[in-house]
MARLOTI-462253 format. One record per residue (C-alpha): x, y, z. Coordinates in steps of 0.2 Angstrom, whole numbers, padded with zeros to 4 digits, always signed. Each point is the difference from the previous one (the first is absolute). Layout:
! MARLOTI-462253
XYZ ...
This chain:
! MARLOTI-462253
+0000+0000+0000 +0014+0010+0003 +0007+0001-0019 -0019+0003-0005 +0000+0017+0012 +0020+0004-0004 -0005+0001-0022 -0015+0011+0004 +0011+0010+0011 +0014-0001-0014 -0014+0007-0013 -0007+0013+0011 +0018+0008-0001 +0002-0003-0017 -0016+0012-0004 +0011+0014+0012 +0015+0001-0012 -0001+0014-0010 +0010-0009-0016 +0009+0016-0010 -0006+0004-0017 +0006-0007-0018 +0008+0017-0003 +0009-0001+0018 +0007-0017-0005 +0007+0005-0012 +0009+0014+0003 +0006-0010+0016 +0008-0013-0012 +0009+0012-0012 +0007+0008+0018 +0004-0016+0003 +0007-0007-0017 +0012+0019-0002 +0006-0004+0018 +0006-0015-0005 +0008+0003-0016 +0007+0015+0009 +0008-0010+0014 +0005-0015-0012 +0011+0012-0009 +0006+0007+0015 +0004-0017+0009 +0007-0007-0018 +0013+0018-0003 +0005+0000+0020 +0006-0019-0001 +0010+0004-0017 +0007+0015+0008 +0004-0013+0016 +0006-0013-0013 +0011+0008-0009 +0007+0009+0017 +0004-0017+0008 +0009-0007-0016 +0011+0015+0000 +0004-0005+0016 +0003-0020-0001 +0005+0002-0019 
């Protein structure tokens, strides 16, 4: 009886969520899919500059 009253609880709640807008998603995921890009290039350009640092060192 207990997992009948928990799934009526669990969709009660689900009608209180305010879901965001088609139009909000998506500006959300190009935020998302930028940042991403942004840091990949980032990440990728500092561990060539560390790279090529540490073979001048060993090398």
């Amino acid at each position: 009886m207990k997992t009948v009253e928990f799934l009526k609880s669990v969709k009660s709640e689900f009608g209180k969520v305010v879901w965001p807008k088609k139009d909000e998603v998506k500006g959300m995921t190009l935020v998302v899919l930028v940042l991403v890009a942004f840091m990949t290039v980032y990440f990728g350009a500092l561990d060539a500059v560390f790279s090529r640092m540490i073979s001048l060192l060993i090398g």
